[in-house]
C-alpha positions in Angstrom: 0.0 0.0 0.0 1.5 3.4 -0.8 2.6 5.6 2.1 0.1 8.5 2.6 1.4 12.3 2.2 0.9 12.5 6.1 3.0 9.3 6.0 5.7 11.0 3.8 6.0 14.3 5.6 6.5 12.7 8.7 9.3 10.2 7.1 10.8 13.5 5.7 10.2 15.1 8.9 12.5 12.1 11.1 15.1 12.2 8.7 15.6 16.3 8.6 15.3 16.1 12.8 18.0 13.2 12.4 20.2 15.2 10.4 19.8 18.2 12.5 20.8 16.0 15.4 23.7 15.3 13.9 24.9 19.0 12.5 24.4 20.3 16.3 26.3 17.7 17.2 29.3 18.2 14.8 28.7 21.9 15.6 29.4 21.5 19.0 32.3 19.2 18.8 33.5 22.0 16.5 33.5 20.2 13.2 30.8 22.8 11.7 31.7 26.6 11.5 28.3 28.1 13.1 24.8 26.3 14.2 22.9 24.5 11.6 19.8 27.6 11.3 18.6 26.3 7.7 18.6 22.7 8.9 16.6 23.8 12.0 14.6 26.7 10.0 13.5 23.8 7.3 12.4 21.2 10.4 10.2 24.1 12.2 8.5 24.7 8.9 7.8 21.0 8.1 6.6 21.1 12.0 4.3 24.2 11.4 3.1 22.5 7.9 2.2 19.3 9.5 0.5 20.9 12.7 -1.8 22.8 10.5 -3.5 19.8 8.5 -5.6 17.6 9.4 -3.9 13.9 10.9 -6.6 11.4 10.5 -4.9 8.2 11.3 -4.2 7.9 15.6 -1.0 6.3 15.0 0.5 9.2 12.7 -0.7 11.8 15.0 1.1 9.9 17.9 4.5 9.6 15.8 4.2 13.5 15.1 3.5 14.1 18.5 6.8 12.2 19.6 8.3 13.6 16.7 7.2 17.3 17.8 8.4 16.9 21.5 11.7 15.5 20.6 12.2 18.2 18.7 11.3 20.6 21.3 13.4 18.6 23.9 16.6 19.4 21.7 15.9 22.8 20.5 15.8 23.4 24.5 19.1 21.3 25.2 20.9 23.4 22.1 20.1 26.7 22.8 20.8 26.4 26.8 24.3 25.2 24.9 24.8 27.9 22.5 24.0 30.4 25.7 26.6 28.5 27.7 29.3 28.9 25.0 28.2 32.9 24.8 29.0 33.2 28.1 32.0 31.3 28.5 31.0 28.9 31.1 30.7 25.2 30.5 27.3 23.9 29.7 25.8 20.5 27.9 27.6 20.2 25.3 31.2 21.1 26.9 34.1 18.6 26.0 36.0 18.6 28.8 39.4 17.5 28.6 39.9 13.8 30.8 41.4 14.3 33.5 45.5 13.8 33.7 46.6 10.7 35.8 49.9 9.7 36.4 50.2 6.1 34.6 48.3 3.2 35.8 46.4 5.5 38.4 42.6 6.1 37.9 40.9 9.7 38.3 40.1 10.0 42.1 36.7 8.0 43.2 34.1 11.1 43.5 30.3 11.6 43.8 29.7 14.1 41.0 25.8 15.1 41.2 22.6 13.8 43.2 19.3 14.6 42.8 15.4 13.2 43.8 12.4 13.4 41.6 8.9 13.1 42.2 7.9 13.3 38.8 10.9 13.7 36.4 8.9 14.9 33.4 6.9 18.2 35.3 11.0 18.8 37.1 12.9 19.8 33.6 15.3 21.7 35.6 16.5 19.0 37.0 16.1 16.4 34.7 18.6 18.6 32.8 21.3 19.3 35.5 21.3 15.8 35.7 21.8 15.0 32.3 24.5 17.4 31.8 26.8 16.1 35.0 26.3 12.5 33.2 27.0 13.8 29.9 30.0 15.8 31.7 31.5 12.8 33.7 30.8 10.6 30.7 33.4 13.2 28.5 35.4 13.2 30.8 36.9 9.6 30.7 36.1 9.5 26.9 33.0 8.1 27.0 29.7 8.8 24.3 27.1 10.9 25.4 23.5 9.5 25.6 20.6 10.9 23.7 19.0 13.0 25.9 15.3 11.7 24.6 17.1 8.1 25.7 17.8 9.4 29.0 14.5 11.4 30.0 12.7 7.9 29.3 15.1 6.1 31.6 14.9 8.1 34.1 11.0 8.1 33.8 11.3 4.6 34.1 13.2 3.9 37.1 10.7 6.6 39.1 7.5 4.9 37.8 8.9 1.7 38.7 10.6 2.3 42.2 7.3 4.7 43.3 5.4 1.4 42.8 6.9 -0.1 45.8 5.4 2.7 47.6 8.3 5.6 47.7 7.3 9.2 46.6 11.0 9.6 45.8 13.4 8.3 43.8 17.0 9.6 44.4 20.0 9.7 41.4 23.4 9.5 41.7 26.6 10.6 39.2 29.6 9.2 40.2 32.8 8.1 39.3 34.0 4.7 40.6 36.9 2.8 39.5 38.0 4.9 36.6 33.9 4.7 35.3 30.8 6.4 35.8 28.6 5.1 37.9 24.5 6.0 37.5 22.6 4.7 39.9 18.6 5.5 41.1 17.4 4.5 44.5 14.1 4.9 46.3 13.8 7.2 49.6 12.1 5.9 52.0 10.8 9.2 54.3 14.1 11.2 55.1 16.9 11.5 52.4 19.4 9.1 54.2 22.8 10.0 52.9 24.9 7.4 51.0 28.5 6.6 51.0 
């Protein structure tokens, strides 16, 4: 069965949001010259287009909704970057040089962040402080960043399924143990009890 023109504007729609992904990425590794605008100008536009008709079919306006809020998500995560790097201080997408060890020694054992949600999804604030130590720690010894759509639904995740054994909180920890980060989620039971 041919793919609808709902069907086709979203495919085209994935692919540009993709590839803009990918250009803010570069841009702020510093393989690209300036931010990606007419990447990011063309996916608003295909946004705005598709908002504006008419999506009959429940499981395309679901894939544009996910489509729409990813989109959002990033444009958030990039320009809280690109105001990071105007002001000279370190923000998401900072690559942070690893730190120096003398051979054979690992970078000193550390807590780097913690943080307790309720409901990760109406905290952004802090759903983004805690991506960023991650990402941060994770540059740090080399390591890949995670998608940050990737990370929002894990962290979701572990709330929803540690508040079912009856916790209102769910408390995460950045560390670095062992020469590796170290993510962890645990639940609170009353009083924030600290951990080693």
């Amino acid at each position: 069965m041919p793919a609808s023109e709902t069907e086709k504007h979203l495919n085209r729609l994935e692919a540009e949001l993709k590839r803009l992904e990918a250009e803010y990425n570069m841009y702020f590794a510093g393989r690209l010259p300036k931010p990606p605008w007419d990447t990011r100008s063309r996916v608003d536009t295909l946004i705005k287009t598709i908002d504006r008709g008419h999506i009959q079919n429940f499981a395309d306006r679901f894939r544009f909704s996910a489509l729409q809020a990813r989109f959002t998500a990033f444009v958030d995560l990039w320009d809280r970057g690109l105001r990071a790097r105007e002001e000279g201080r370190p923000g998401p997408f900072t690559h942070l040089k690893a730190e120096k060890t003398v051979e054979g020694q690992r970078p000193h054992d550390r807590v780097v962040f913690v943080t307790a949600f309720r409901d990760p999804m109406a905290e952004m604030d802090k759903l983004h402080d805690l991506y960023d130590s991650l990402t941060d720690a994770r540059r740090q010894l080399g390591q890949d960043s995670v998608p940050f759509h990737q990370f929002a639904d894990l962290v979701r995740s572990r709330v929803e399924k540690l508040r079912e054994t009856g916790n209102a909180e769910v408390a995460f920890r950045v560390a670095v143990k062992d020469g590796k980060v170290d993510f962890t989620a645990r639940a609170l039971r009353g009083m924030v009890d600290d951990e080693e």
